[in-house]
C-alpha positions, 0 to 999 in steps of 0.5 A: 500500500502507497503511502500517498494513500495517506494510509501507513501500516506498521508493526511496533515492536518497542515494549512487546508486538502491538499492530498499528495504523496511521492514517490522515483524518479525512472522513467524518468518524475519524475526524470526530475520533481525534476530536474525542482523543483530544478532548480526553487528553488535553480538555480532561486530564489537563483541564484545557478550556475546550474552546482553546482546544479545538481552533480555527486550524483545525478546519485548515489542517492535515490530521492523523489518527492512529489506531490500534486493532483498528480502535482510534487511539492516537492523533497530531496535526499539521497545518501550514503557517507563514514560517513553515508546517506547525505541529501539534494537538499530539496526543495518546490515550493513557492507556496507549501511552509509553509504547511509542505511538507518540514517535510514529504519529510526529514521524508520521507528520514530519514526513507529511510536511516534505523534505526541506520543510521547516516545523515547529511546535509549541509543546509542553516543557514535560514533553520537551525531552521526546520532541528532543529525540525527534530532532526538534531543537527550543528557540526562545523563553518558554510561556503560558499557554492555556495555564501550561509551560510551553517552549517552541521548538524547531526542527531545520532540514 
C-alpha cells in the first residue's frame, strides 16, 4: 500500500508486538475520533478550556489518527503557517501511552510536511525531552499557554 494513500501500516515492536495504523483524518468518524482523543487528553486530564482546544486550524489542517486493532487511539496535526508546517494537538490515550505511538504519529507528520520543510511546535516543557529525540531543537523563553509551560521548538532540514 502507497503511502500517498495517506494510509501507513506498521508493526511496533518497542515494549512487546502491538499492530498499528496511521492514517490522515479525512472522513467524518475519524475526524470526530481525534476530536474525542483530544478532548480526553488535553480538555480532561489537563483541564484545557475546550474552546482553546479545538481552533480555527483545525478546519485548515492535515490530521492523523492512529489506531490500534483498528480502535482510534492516537492523533497530531499539521497545518501550514507563514514560517513553515506547525505541529501539534499530539496526543495518546493513557492507556496507549509509553509504547511509542507518540514517535510514529510526529514521524508520521514530519514526513507529511516534505523534505526541506521547516516545523515547529509549541509543546509542553514535560514533553520537551521526546520532541528532543525527534530532532526538534527550543528557540526562545518558554510561556503560558492555556495555564501550561510551553517552549517552541524547531526542527531545520
Amino acid at each position: 500500500m502507497a503511502e500517498s494513500t495517506a494510509t501507513f501500516l506498521c508493526a511496533l515492536t518497542c515494549q512487546g508486538s502491538m499492530d498499528h495504523a496511521l492514517r490522515e483524518a479525512k472522513d467524518r468518524f475519524d475526524l470526530e475520533a481525534a476530536k474525542h482523543i483530544r478532548l480526553e487528553v488535553f480538555v480532561r486530564e489537563q483541564n484545557v478550556p475546550s474552546d482553546i482546544e479545538m481552533d480555527e486550524y483545525d478546519s485548515k489542517a492535515i490530521h492523523v489518527l492512529c489506531l490500534v486493532n483498528g480502535q482510534p487511539v492516537g492523533t497530531g496535526r499539521l497545518v501550514k503557517m507563514p514560517d513553515g508546517m506547525k505541529l501539534g494537538r499530539v496526543a495518546v490515550l493513557r492507556d496507549y501511552r509509553g509504547k511509542g505511538l507518540g514517535r510514529e504519529i510526529v514521524k508520521w507528520l514530519l514526513r507529511r510536511a516534505g523534505e526541506g520543510m521547516p516545523v515547529y511546535a509549541n509543546v509542553q516543557t514535560s514533553a520537551e525531552a521526546f520532541y528532543r529525540r525527534l530532532g526538534f531543537v527550543p528557540e526562545g523563553d518558554r510561556f503560558m499557554e492555556a495555564g501550561i509551560e510551553h517552549v517552541k521548538m524547531s526542527r531545520h532540514p
